[in-house]
C-alpha positions in Angstrom: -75.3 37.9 -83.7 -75.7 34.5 -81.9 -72.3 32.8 -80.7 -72.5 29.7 -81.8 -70.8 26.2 -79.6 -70.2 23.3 -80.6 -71.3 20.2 -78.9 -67.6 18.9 -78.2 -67.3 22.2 -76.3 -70.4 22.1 -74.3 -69.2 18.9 -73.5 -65.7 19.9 -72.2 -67.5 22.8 -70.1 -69.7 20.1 -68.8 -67.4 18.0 -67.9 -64.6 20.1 -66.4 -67.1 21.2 -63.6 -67.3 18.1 -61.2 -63.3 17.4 -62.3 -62.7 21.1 -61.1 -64.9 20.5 -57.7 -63.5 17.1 -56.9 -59.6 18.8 -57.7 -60.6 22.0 -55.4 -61.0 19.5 -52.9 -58.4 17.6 -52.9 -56.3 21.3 -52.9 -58.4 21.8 -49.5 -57.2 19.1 -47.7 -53.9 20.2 -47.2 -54.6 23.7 -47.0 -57.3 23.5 -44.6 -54.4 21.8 -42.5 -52.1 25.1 -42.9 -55.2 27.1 -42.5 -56.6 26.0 -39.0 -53.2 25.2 -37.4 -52.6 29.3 -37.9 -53.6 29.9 -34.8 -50.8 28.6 -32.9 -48.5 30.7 -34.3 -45.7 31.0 -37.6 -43.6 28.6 -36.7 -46.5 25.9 -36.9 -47.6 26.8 -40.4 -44.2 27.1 -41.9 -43.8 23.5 -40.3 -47.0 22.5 -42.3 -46.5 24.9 -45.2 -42.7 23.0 -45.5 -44.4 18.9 -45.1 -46.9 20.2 -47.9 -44.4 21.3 -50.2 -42.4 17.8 -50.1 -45.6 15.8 -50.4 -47.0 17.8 -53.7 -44.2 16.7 -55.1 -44.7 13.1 -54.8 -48.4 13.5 -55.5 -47.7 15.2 -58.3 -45.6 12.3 -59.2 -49.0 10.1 -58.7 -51.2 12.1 -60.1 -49.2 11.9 -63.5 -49.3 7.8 -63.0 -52.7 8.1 -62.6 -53.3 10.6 -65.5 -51.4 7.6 -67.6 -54.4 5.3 -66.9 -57.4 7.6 -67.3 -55.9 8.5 -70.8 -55.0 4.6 -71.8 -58.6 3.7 -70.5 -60.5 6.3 -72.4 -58.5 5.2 -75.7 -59.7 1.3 -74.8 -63.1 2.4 -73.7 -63.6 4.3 -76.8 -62.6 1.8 -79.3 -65.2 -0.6 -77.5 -61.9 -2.5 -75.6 -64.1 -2.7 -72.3 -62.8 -5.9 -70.9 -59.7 -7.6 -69.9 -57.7 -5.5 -71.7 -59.0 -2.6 -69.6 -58.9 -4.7 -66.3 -54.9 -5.0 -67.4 -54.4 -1.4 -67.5 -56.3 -0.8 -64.5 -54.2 -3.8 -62.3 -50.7 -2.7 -63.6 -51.5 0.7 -62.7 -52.8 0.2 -59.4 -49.5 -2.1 -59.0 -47.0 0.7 -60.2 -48.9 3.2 -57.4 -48.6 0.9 -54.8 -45.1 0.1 -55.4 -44.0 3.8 -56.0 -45.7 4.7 -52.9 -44.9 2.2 -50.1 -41.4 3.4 -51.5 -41.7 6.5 -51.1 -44.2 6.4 -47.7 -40.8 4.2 -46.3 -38.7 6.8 -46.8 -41.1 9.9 -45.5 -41.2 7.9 -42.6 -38.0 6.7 -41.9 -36.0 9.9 -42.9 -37.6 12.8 -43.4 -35.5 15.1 -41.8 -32.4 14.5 -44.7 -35.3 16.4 -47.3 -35.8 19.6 -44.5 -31.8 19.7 -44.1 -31.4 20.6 -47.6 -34.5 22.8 -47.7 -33.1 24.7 -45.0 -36.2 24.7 -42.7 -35.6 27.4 -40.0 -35.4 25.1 -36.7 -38.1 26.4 -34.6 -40.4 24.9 -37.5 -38.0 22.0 -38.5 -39.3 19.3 -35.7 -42.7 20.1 -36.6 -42.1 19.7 -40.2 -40.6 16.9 -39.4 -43.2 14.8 -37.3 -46.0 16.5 -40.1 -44.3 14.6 -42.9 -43.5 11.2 -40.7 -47.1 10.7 -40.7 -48.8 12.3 -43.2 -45.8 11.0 -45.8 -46.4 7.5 -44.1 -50.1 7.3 -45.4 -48.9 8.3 -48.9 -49.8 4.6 -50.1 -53.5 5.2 -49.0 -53.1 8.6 -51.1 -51.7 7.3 -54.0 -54.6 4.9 -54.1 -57.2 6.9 -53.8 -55.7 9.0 -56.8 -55.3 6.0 -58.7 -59.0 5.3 -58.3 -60.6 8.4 -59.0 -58.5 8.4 -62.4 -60.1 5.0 -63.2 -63.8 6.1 -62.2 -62.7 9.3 -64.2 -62.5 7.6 -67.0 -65.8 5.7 -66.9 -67.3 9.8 -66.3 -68.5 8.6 -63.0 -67.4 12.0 -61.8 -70.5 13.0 -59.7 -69.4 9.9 -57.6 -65.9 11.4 -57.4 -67.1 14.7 -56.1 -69.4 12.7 -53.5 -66.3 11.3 -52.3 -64.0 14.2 -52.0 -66.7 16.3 -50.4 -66.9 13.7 -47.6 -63.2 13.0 -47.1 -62.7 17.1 -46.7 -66.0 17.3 -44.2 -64.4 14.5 -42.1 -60.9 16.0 -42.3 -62.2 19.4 -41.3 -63.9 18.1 -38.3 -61.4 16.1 -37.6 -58.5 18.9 -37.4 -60.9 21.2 -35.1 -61.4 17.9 -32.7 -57.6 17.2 -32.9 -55.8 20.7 -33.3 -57.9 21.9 -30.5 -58.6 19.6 -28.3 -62.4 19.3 -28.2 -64.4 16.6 -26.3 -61.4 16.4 -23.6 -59.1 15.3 -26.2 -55.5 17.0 -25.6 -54.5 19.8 -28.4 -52.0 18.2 -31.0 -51.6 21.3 -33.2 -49.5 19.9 -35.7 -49.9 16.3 -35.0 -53.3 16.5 -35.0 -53.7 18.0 -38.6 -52.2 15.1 -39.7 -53.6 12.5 -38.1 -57.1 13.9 -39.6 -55.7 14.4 -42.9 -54.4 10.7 -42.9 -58.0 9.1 -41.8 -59.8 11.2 -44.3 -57.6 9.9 -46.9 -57.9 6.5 -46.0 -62.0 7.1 -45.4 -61.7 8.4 -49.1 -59.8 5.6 -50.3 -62.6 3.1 -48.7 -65.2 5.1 -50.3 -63.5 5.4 -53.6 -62.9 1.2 -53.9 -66.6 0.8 -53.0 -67.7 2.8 -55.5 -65.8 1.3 -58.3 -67.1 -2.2 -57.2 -71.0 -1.0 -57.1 -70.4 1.1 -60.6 -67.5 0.4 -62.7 -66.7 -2.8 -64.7 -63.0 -2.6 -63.9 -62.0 -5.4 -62.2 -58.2 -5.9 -60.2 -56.9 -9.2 -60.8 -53.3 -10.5 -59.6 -53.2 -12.7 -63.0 -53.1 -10.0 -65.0 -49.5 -9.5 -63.4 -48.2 -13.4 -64.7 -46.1 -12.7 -66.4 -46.0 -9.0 -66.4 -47.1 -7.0 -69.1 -44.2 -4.8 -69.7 -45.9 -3.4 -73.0 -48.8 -2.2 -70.7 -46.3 -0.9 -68.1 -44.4 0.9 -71.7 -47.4 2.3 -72.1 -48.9 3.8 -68.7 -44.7 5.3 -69.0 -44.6 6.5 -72.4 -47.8 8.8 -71.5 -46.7 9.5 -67.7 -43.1 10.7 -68.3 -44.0 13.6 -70.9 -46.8 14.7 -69.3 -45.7 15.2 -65.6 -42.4 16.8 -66.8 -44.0 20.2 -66.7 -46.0 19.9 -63.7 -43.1 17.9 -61.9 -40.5 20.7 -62.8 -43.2 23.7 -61.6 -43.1 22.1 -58.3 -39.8 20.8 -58.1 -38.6 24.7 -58.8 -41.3 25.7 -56.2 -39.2 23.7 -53.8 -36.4 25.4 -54.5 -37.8 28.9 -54.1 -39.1 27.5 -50.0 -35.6 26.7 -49.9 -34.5 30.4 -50.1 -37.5 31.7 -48.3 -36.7 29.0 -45.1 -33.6 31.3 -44.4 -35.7 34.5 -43.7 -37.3 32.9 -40.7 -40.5 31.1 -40.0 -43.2 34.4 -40.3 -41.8 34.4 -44.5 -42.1 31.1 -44.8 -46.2 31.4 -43.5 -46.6 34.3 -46.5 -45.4 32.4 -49.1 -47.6 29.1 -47.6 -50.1 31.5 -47.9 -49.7 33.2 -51.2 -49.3 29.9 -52.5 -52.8 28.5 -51.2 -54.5 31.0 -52.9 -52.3 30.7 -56.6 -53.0 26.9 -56.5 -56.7 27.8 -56.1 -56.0 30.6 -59.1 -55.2 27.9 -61.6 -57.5 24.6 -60.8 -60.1 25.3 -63.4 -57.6 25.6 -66.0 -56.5 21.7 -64.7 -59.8 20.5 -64.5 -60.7 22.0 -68.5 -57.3 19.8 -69.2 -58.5 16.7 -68.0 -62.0 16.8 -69.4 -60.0 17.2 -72.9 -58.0 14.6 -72.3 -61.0 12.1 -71.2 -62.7 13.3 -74.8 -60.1 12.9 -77.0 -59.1 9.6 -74.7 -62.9 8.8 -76.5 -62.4 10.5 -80.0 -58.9 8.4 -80.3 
């Protein structure tokens, strides 16, 4: 007996593969932080492990903006909407990104330690946390950004170019944390600061790369007139589709916070097995995002 599959299947398999290899990672980038600062000790990943849990929250946040676009594109691009309309989209959600994330980077910067007071950080990880999320939180605008972009060449299925661009941003940041967490070339060892000083000029390499290659291969095209006056019904829109659809990732991670929160009080060596644990459960369930997005691109079409 032959199993028989359907082309819309063959083409979500198809398509979920590069989504799941550019959202691996993008998963890497923080973990490879916790993973090669775990050499100087607990107290260093917990510090990490606490920074990473604050900002996947607000990506998660961003990545549910910029799931509102792709899905809002696809529905344009596959009713044959292909031009200003989908410049629009693109421009108000780019705008709503930036604003939500120079926000929210202000903040992370300013005042992080308010978020670690109420989580309950144990204090020999609590400075470290601290200065990890100052500058790594900082950069959120060039993360946002970059997430905002991929979901606009996602929806164009320029997603071997996405990959190309995540595999480079996680080279560079790997390199870059074994330069700056150890110390190589002369340079002094910054442990924790180091980490994210790489992570943030990967993301902003990624970002670079990311603009270029929506301006050699996609027809989107960012306009400030689009914004006078501003489209509110647009803006409705990219809401009506975010809000929904991040509530259940939003309220996974929110209760994940929670959870560190109670683990923070039995000292900095629990905190590193739950950092841990948690690395290799985010790794568990990627595919099963990535299948979820390629459905959403093809029905995006289909609609």
């Amino acid at each position: 007996m032959t199993l028989q599959v359907s082309p819309q299947t063959k083409r979500v398999f198809h398509l979920s593969l590069p989504i799941f290899a550019e959202l691996l990672l993008q998963l890497l980038v923080g973990n490879m932080d916790q993973f090669m600062i775990s050499h100087f000790g607990s107290a260093a990943v917990a510090a990490i492990g606490n920074g990473n849990q604050v900002m996947n929250v607000v990506i998660i946040v961003l990545t549910t903006m910029s799931t509102a676009s792709t899905i809002l594109l696809t529905q344009h691009i596959g009713a044959g909407r292909t031009g200003e309309e989908c410049d629009e989209i693109a421009t108000v959600g780019m705008t709503v990104i930036a604003v939500f994330s120079f926000a929210v980077g202000l903040f992370l910067l300013l005042d992080p330690e308010v978020l670690f007071r109420l989580l309950r950080t144990p204090e020999d990880a609590f400075a470290g946390a601290c200065l990890y999320t100052r500058i790594v939180g900082g950069g959120v605008l060039l993360q946002g950004l970059y997430i905002e972009l991929c979901a606009i060449l996602r929806s164009y299925t320029l997603l071997k170019e996405v990959v190309a661009v995540s595999v480079v941003m996680n080279l560079l940041n790997v390199a870059g944390n074994a330069i700056l967490i150890n110390g190589f070339f002369g340079l002094p060892q910054l442990g924790v600061t180091g980490a994210a000083i790489s992570t943030d000029i990967s993301k902003a390499v990624g970002l670079t790369l990311a603009y270029l290659t929506l301006k050699k291969k996609c027809p989107v095209r960012f306009s400030l007139r689009y914004l006078r006056p501003f489209p509110a019904s647009t803006f409705r829109s990219l809401l009506g589709i975010a809000l929904p659809s991040g509530s259940e990732s939003l309220s996974y991670n929110v209760s994940q916070t929670f959870i560190l929160r109670f683990i923070n009080l039995m000292g900095t060596a629990a905190v590193s097995a739950k950092v841990y644990g948690s690395m290799l459960a985010n790794i568990a369930y990627v595919y099963s995002i990535a299948a979820a997005e390629a459905t959403q691109i093809i029905l995006g079409y289909m609609i």
